[in-house]
Every structure is written in C-alpha cells, then in structure tokens.
Wavefront OBJ file of the C-alpha trace (Angstrom):
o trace
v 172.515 67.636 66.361
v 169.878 70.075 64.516
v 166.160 70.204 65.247
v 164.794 67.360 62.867
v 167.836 65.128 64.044
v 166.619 65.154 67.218
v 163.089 64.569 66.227
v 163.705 61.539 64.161
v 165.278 60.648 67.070
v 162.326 61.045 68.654
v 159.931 59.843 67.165
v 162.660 56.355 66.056
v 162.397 55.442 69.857
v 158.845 56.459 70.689
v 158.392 53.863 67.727
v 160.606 51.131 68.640
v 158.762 50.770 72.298
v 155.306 50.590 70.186
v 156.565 48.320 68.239
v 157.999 46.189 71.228
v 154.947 46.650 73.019
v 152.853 44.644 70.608
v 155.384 42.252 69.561
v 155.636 39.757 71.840
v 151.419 39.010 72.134
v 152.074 38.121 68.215
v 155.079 36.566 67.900
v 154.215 33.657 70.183
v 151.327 32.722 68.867
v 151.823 28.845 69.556
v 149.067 25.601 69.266
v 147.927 24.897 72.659
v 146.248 21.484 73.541
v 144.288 21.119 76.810
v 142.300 18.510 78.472
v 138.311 18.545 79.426
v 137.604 16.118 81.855
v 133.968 15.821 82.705
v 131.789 13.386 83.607
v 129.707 11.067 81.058
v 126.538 13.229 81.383
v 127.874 16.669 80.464
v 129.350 14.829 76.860
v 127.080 16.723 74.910
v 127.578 20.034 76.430
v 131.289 20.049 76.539
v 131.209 19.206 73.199
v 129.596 22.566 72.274
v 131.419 24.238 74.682
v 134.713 23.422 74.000
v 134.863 24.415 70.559
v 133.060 27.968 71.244
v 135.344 28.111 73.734
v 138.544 27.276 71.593
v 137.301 29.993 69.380
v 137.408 32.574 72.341
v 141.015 31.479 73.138
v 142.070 32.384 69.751
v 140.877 35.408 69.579
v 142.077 35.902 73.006
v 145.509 34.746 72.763
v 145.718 34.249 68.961
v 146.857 30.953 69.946
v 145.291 27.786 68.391
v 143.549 25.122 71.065
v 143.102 22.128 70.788
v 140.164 20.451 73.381
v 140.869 16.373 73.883
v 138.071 15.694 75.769
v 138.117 12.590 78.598
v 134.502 11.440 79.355
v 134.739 8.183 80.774
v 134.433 6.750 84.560
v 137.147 8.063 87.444
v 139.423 4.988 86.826
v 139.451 5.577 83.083
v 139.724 9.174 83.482
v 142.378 9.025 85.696
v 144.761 6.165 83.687
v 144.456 9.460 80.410
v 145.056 12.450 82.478
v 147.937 10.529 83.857
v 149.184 10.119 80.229
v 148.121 13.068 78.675
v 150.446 14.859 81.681
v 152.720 12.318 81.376
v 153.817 13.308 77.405
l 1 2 3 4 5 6 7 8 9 10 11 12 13 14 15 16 17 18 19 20 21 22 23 24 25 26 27 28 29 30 31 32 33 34 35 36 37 38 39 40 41 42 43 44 45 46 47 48 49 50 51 52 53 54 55 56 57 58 59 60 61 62 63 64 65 66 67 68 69 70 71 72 73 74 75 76 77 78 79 80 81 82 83 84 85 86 87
C-alpha cells in the first residue's frame, strides 16, 4: 500500500466515525407528545410556558413536542392521565 493509499485510508475512517458521531442525534428526530398537568390556577402560565418550552425541546432534541395540557380538578385529572398513559 503506497503513501496516499494509506492516507485515504485515513482520513475514509477518521470520516466515517464523524459521520457516525452525528448521525444518530439526526436521524431520530421523532414527534414527541407529553402531558402538563397543573392545577386550574397556573392555566394561563402553562399555556405560555409550554409552547416556549416546546420550542426549546426542538432545538434541543430536534424533535417536535407536542404539550396536551390537563387543567381540571384531581378526579378529572386523574381519569386523563390514566388514559393518556393508557394509549
């Protein structure tokens, strides 16, 4: 094997572990959904929240998030976390 045979060789590798470095954090990329439950009087500011918030996570992640939010009393809450985990 001459000297630029080798390189190439080289440098093919040095690039394929780059390249399968940064892979993977792309190639994923996935919708996410998530659910805020809070109580009735922090509505307004989980409403604000959650969508700076959701713009964080893509950035973050370069996933896409989707926030369903839950707001009502405990009973209520409860009966659509249990579904929401339930699907």
């Amino acid at each position: 094997m001459n000297r630029f045979s080798r390189h190439l060789t080289v440098v093919t590798i040095v690039a394929a572990i780059v390249i399968s470095l940064f892979t993977p954090r792309f190639a994923h990329a996935a919708a996410q959904t998530i659910l805020n439950v809070s109580h009735d009087p922090t509505r307004e500011f989980y409403q604000d929240y959650d969508v700076v918030f959701a713009k964080y996570w893509k950035t973050k992640t370069g996933d896409d998030l989707t926030v369903n939010v839950s707001n009502g009393g405990s009973g209520k809450q409860a009966a659509r976390g249990r579904a929401f985990v339930d699907k």
